[in-house]
Biopython code that builds the backbone (N, CA, C, O; Angstrom):
import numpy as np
from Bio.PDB.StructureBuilder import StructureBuilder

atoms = [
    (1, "UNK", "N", (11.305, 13.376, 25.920)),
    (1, "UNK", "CA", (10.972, 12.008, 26.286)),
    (1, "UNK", "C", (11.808, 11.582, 27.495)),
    (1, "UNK", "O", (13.038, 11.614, 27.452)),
    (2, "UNK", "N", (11.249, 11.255, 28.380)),
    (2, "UNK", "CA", (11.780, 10.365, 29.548)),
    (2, "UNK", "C", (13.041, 9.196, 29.322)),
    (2, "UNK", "O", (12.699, 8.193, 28.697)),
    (3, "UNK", "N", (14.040, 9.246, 29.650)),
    (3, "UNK", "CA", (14.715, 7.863, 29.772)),
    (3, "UNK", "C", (14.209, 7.026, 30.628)),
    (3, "UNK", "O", (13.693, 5.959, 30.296)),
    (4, "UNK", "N", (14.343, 7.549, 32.119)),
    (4, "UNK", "CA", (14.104, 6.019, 33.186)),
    (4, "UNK", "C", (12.068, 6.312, 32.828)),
    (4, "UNK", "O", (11.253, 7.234, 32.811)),
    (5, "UNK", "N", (12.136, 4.754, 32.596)),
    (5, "UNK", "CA", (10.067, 4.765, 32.308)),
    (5, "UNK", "C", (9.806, 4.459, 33.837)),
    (5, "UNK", "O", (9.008, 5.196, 34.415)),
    (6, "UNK", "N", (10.483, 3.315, 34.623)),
    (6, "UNK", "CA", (10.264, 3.150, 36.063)),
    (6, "UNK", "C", (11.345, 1.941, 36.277)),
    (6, "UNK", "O", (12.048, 1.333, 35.470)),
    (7, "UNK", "N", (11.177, 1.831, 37.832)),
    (7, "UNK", "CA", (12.006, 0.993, 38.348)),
    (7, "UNK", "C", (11.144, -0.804, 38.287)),
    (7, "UNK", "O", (9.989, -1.208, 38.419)),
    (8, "UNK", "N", (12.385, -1.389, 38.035)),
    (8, "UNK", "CA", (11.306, -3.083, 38.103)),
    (8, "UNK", "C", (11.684, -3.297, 39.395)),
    (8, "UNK", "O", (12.811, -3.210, 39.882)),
    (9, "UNK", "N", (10.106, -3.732, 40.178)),
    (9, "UNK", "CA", (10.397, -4.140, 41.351)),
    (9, "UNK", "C", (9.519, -5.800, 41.071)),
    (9, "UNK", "O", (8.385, -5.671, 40.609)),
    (10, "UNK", "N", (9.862, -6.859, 41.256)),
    (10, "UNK", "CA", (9.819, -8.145, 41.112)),
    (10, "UNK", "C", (10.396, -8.737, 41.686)),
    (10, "UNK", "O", (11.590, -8.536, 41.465)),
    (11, "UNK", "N", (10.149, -9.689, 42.630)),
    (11, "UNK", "CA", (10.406, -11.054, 43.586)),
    (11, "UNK", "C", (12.130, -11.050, 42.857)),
    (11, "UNK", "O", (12.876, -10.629, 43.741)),
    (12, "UNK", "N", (12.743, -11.300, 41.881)),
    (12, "UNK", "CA", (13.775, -11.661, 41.336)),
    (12, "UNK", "C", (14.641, -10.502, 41.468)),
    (12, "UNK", "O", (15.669, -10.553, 42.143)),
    (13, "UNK", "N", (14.325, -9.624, 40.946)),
    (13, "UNK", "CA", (15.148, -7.807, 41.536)),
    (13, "UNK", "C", (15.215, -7.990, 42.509)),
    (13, "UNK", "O", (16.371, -8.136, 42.905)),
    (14, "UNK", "N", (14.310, -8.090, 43.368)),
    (14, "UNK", "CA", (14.477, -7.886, 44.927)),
    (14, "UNK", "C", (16.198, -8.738, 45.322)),
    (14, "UNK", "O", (17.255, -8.183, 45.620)),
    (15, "UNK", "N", (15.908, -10.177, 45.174)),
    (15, "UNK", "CA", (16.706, -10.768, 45.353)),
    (15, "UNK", "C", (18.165, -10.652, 44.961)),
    (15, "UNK", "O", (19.133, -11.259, 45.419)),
    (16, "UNK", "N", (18.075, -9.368, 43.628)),
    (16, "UNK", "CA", (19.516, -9.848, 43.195)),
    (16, "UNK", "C", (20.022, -8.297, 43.885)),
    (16, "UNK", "O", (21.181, -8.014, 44.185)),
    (17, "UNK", "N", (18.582, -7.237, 44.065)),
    (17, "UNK", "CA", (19.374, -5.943, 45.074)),
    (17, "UNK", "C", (20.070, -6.481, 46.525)),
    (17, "UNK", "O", (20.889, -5.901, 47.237)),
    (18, "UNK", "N", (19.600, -7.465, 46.650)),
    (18, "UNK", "CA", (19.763, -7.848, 48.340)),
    (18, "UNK", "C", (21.115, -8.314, 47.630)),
    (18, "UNK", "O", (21.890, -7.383, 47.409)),
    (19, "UNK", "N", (21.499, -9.454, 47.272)),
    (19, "UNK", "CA", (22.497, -10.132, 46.766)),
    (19, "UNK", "C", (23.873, -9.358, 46.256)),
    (19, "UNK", "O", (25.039, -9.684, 46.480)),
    (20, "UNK", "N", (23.488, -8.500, 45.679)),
    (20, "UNK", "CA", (24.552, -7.973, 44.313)),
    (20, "UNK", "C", (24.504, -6.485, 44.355)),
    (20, "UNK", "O", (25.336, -5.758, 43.813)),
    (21, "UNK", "N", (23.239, -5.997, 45.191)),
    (21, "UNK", "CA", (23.300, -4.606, 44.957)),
    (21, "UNK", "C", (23.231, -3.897, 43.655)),
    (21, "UNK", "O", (23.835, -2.897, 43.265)),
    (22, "UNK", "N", (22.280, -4.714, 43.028)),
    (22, "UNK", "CA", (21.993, -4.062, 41.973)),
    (22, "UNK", "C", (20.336, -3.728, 41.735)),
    (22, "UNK", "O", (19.397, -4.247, 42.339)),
    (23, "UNK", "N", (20.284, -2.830, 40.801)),
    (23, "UNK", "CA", (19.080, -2.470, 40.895)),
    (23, "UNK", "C", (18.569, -2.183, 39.130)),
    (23, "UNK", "O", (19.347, -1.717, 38.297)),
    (24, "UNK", "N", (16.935, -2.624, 38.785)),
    (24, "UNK", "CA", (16.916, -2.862, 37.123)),
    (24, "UNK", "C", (16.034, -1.454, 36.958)),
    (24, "UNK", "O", (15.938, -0.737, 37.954)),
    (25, "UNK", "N", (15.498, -1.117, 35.923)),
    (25, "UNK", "CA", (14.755, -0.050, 35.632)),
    (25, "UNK", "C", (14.668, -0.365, 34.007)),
    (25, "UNK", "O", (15.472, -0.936, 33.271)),
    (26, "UNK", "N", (13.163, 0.329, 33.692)),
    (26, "UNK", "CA", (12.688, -0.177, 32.427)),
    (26, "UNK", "C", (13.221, 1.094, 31.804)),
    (26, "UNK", "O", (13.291, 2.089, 32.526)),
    (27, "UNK", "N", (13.561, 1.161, 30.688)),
    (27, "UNK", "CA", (13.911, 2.086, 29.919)),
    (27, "UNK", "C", (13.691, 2.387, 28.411)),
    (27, "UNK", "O", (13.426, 1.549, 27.549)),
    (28, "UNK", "N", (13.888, 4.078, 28.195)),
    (28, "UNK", "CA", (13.151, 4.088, 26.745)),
    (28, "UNK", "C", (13.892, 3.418, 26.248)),
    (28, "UNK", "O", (14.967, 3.127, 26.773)),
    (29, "UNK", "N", (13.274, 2.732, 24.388)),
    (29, "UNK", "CA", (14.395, 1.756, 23.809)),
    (29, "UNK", "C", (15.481, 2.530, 23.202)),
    (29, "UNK", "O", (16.546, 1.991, 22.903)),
    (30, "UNK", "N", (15.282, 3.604, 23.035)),
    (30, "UNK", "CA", (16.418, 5.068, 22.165)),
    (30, "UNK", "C", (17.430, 5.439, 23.059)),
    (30, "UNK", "O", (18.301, 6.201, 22.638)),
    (31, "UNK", "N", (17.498, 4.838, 24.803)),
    (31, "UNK", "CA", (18.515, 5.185, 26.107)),
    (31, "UNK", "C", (19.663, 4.699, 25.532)),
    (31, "UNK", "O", (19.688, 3.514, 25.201)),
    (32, "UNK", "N", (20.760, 5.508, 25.328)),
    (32, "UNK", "CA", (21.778, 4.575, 25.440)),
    (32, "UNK", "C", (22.929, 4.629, 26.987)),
    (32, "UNK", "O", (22.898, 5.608, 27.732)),
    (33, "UNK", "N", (23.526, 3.866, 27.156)),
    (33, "UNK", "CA", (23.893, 3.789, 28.649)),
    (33, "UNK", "C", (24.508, 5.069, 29.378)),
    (33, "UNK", "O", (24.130, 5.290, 30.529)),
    (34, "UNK", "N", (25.310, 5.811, 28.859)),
    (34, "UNK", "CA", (25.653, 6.963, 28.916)),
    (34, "UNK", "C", (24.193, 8.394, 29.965)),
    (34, "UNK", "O", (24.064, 9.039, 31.006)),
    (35, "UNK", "N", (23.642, 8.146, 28.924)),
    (35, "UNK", "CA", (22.179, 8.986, 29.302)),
    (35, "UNK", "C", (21.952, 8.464, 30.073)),
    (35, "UNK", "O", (22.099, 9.351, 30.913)),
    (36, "UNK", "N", (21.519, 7.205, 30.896)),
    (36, "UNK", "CA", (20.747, 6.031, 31.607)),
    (36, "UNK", "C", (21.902, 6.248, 33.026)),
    (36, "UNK", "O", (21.458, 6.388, 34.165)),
    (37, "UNK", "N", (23.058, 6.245, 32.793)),
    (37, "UNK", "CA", (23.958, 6.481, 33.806)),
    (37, "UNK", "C", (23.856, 8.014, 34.183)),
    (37, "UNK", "O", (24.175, 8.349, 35.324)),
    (38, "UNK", "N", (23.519, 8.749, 33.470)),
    (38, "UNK", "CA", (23.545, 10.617, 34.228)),
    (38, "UNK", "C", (22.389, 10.526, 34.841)),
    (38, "UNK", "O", (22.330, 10.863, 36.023)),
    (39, "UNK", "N", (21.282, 10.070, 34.189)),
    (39, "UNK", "CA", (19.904, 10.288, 34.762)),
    (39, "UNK", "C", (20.161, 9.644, 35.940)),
    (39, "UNK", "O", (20.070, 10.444, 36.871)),
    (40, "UNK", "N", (20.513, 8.264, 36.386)),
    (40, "UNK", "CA", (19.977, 7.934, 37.641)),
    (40, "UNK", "C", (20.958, 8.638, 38.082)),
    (40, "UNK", "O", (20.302, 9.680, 38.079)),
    (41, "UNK", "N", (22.131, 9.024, 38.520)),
    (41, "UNK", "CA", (23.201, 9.560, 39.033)),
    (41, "UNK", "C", (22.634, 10.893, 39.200)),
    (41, "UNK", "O", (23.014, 11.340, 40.282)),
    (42, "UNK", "N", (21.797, 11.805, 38.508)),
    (42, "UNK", "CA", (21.273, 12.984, 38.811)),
    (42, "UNK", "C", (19.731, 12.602, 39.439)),
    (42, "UNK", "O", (19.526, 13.572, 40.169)),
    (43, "UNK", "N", (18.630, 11.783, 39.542)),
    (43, "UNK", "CA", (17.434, 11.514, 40.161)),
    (43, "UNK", "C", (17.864, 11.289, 41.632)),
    (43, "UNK", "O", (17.522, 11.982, 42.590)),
    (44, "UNK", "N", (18.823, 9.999, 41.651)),
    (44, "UNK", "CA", (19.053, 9.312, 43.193)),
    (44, "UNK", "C", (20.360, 9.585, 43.686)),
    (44, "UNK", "O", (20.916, 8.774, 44.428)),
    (45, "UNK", "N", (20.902, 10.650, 43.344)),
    (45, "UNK", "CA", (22.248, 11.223, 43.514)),
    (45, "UNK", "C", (23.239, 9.574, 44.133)),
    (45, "UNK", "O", (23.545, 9.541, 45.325)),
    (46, "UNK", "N", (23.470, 8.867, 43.598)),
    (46, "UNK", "CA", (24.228, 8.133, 43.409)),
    (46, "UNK", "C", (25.408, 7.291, 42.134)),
    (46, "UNK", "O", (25.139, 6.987, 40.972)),
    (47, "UNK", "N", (26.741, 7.092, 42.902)),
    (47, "UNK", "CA", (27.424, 6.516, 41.580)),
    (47, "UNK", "C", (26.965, 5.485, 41.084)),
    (47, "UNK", "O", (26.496, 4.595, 41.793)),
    (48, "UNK", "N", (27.027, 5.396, 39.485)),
    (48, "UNK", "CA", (26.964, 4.214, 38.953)),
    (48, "UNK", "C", (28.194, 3.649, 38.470)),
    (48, "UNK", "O", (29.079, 4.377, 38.018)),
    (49, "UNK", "N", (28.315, 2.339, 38.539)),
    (49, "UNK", "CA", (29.553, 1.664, 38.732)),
    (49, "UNK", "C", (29.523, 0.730, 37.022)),
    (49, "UNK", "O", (30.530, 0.652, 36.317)),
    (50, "UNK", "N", (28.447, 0.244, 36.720)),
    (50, "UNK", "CA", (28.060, -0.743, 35.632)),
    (50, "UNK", "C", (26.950, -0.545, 35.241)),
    (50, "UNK", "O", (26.151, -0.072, 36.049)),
    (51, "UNK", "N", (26.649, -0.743, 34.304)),
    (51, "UNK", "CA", (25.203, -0.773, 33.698)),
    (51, "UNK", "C", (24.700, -2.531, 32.240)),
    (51, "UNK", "O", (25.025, -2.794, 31.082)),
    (52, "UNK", "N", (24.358, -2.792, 32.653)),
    (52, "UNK", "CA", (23.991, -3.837, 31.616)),
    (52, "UNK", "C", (22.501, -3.378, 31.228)),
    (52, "UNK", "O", (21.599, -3.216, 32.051)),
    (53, "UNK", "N", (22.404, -3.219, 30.018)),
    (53, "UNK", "CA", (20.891, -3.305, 28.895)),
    (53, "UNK", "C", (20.523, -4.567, 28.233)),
    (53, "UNK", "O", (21.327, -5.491, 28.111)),
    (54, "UNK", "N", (19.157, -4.615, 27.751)),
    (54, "UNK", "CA", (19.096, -5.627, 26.844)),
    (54, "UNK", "C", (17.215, -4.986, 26.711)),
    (54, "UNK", "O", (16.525, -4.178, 27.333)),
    (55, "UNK", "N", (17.074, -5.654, 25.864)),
    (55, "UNK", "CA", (15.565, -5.603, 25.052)),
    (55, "UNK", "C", (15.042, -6.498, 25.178)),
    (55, "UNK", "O", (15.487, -7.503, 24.624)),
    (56, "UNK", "N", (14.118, -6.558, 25.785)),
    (56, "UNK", "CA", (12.921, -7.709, 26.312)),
    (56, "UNK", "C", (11.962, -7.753, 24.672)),
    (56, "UNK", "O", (12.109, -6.618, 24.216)),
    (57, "UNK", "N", (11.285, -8.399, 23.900)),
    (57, "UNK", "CA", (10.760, -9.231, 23.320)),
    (57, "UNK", "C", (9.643, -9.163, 23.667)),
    (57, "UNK", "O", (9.428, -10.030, 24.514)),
    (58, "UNK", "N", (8.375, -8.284, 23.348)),
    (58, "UNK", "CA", (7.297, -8.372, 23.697)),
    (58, "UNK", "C", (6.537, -9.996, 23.383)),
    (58, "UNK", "O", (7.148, -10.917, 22.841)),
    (59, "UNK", "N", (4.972, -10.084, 23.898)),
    (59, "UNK", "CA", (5.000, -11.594, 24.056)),
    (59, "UNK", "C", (3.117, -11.564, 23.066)),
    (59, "UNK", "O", (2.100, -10.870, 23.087)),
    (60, "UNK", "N", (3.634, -12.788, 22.342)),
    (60, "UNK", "CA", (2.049, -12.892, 21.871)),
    (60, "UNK", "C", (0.827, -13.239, 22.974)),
    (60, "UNK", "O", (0.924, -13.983, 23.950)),
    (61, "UNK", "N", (-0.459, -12.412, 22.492)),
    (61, "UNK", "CA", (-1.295, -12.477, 23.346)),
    (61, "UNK", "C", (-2.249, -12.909, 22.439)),
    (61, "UNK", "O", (-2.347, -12.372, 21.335)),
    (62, "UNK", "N", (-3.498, -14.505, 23.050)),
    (62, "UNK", "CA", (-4.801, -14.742, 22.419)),
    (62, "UNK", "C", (-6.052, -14.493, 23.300)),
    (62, "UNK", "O", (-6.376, -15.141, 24.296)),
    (63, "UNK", "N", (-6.612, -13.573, 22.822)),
    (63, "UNK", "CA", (-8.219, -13.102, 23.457)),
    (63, "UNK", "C", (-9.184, -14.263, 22.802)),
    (63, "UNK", "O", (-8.993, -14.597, 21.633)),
    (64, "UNK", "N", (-10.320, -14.923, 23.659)),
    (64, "UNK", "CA", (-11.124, -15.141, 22.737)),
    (64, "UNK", "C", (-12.127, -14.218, 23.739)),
    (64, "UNK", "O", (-12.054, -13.933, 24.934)),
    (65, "UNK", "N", (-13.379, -13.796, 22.368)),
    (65, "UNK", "CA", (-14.078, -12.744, 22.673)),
    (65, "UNK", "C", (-15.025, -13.309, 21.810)),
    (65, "UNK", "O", (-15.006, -14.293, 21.071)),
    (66, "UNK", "N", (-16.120, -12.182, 22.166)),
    (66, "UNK", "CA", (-18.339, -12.650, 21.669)),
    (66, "UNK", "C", (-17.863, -12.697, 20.328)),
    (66, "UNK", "O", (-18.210, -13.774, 19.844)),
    (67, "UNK", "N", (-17.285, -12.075, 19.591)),
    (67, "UNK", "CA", (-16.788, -11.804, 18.102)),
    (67, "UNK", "C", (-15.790, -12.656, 17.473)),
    (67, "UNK", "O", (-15.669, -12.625, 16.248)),
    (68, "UNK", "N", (-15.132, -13.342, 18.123)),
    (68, "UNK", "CA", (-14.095, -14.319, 17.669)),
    (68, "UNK", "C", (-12.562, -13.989, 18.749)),
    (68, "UNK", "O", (-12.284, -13.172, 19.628)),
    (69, "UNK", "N", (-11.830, -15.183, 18.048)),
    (69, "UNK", "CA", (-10.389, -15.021, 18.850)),
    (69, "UNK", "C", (-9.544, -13.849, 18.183)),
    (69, "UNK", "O", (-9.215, -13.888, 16.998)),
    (70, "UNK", "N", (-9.224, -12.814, 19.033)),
    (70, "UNK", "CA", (-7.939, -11.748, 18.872)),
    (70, "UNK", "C", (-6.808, -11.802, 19.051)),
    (70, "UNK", "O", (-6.361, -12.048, 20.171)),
    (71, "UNK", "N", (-6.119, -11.609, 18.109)),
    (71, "UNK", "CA", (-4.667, -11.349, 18.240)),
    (71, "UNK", "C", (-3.836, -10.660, 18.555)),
    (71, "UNK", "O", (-4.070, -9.638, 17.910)),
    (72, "UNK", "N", (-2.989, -10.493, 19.121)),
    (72, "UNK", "CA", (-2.402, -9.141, 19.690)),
    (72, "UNK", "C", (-0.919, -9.508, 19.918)),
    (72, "UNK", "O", (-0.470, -10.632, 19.696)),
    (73, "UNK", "N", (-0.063, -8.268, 20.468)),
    (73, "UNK", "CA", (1.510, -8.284, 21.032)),
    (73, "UNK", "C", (1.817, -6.962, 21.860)),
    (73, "UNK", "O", (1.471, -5.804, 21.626)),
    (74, "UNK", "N", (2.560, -7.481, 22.880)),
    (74, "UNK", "CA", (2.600, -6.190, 23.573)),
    (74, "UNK", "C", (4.135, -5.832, 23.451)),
    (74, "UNK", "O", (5.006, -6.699, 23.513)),
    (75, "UNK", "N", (4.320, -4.889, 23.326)),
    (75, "UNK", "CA", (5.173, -3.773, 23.162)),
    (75, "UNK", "C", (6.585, -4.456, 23.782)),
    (75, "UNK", "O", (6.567, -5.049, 24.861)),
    (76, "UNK", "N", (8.091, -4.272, 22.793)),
    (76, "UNK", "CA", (9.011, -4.449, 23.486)),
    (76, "UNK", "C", (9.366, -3.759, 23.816)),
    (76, "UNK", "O", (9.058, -2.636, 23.418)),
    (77, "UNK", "N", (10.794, -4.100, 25.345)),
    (77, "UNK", "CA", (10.621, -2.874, 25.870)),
    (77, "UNK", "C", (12.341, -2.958, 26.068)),
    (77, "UNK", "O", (12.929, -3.971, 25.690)),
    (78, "UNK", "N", (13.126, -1.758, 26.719)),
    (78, "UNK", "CA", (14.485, -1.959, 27.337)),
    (78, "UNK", "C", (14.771, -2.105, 29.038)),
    (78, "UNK", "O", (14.708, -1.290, 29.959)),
    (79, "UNK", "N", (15.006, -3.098, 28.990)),
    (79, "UNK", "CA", (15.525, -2.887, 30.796)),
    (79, "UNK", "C", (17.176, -2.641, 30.988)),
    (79, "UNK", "O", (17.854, -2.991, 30.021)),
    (80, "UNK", "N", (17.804, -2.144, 32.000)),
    (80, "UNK", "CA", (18.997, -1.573, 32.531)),
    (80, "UNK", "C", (18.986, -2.181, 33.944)),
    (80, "UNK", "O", (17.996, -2.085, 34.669)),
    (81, "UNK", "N", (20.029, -2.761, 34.285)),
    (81, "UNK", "CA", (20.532, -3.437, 35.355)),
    (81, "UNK", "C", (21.470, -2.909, 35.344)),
    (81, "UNK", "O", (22.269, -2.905, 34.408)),
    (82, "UNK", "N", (21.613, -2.188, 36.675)),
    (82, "UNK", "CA", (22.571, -1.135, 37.514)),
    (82, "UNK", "C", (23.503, -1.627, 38.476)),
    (82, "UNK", "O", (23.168, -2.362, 39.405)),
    (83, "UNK", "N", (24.847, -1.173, 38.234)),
    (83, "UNK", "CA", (25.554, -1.517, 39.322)),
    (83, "UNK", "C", (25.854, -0.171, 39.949)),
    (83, "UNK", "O", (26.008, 0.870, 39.311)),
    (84, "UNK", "N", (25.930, -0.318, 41.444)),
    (84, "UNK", "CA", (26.188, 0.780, 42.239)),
    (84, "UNK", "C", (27.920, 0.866, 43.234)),
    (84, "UNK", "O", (28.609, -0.083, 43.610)),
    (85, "UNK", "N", (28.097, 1.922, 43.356)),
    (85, "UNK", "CA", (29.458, 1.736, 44.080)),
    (85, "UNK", "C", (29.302, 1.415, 45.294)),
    (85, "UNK", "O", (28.339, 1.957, 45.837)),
    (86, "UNK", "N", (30.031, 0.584, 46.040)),
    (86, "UNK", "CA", (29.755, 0.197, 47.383)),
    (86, "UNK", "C", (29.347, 0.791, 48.348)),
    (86, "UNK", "O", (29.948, 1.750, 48.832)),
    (87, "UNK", "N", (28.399, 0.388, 48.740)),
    (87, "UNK", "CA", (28.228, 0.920, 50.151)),
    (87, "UNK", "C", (26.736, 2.057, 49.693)),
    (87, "UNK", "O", (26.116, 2.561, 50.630)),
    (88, "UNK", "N", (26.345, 2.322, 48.407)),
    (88, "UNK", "CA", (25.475, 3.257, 48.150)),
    (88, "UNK", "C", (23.686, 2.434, 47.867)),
    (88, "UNK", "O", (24.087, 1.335, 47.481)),
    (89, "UNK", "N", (23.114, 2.391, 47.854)),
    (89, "UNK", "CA", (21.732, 2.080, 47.627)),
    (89, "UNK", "C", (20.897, 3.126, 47.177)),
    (89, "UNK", "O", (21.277, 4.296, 47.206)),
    (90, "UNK", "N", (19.415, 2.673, 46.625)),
    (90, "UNK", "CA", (18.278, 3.383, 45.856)),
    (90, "UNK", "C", (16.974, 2.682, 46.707)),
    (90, "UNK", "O", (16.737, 1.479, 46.595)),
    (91, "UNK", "N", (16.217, 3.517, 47.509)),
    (91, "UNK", "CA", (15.226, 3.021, 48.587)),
    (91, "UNK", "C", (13.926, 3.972, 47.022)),
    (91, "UNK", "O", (13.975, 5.078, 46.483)),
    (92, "UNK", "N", (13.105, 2.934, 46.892)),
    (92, "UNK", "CA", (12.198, 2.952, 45.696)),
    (92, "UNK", "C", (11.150, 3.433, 46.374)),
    (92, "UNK", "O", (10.443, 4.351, 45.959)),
    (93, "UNK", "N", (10.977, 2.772, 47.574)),
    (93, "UNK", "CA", (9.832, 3.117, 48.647)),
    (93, "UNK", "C", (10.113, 4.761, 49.871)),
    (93, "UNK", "O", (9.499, 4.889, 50.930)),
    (94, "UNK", "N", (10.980, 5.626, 49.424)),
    (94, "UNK", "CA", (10.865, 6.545, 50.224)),
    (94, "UNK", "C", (10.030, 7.558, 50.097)),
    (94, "UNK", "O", (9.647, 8.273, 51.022)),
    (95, "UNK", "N", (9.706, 7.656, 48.879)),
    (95, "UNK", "CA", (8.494, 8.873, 49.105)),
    (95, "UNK", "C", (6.617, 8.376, 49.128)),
    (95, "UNK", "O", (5.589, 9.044, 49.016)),
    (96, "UNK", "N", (6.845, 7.100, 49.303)),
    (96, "UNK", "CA", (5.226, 6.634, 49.505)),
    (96, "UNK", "C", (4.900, 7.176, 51.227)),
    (96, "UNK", "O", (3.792, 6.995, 51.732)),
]
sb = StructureBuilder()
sb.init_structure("model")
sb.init_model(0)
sb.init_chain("A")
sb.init_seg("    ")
for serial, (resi, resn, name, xyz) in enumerate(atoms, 1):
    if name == "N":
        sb.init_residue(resn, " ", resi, " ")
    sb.init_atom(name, np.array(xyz, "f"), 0.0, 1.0, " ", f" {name:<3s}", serial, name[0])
structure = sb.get_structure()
């Protein structure tokens, strides 16, 4: 199984990579920081300095449909907010 699932790129990431130099990534919920710190350190050959986790709370969803209203929930998930050692960066867009 994969640890890093992908990188979050969102108006708000953006802002806090520009800002803080940090960078988030969604992760399996079984990662614990340890693993989450080798993997990116071995993908983007860079140090990691910090790592903060937390578990996002999937969100109720109402369909109405020809058959009636559906209920649903989508999946919680883990995100990881990365700190990097100075002066190093992760370009998300280099191999497009």
């Amino acid at each position: 199984m994969a640890i890093l699932v992908k990188p979050i790129i969102t108006e708000k990431m953006s802002m806090l990579t520009e800002s803080k130099e940090q960078y988030g990534f969604r992760v399996a919920l079984t990662a614990t920081k340890p693993e989450i710190k080798a993997e990116i350190e071995k993908m983007y050959g860079v140090e990691v300095t910090k790592i903060r986790t937390s578990i996002v709370a999937g969100k109720r969803k109402t369909r109405f449909t020809k058959s009636g209203v559906s209920n649903g929930k989508t999946s919680n998930y883990k995100k990881a907010i990365v700190s990097l050692l100075e002066g190093q960066s992760i370009d998300f867009y280099e191999n497009i």
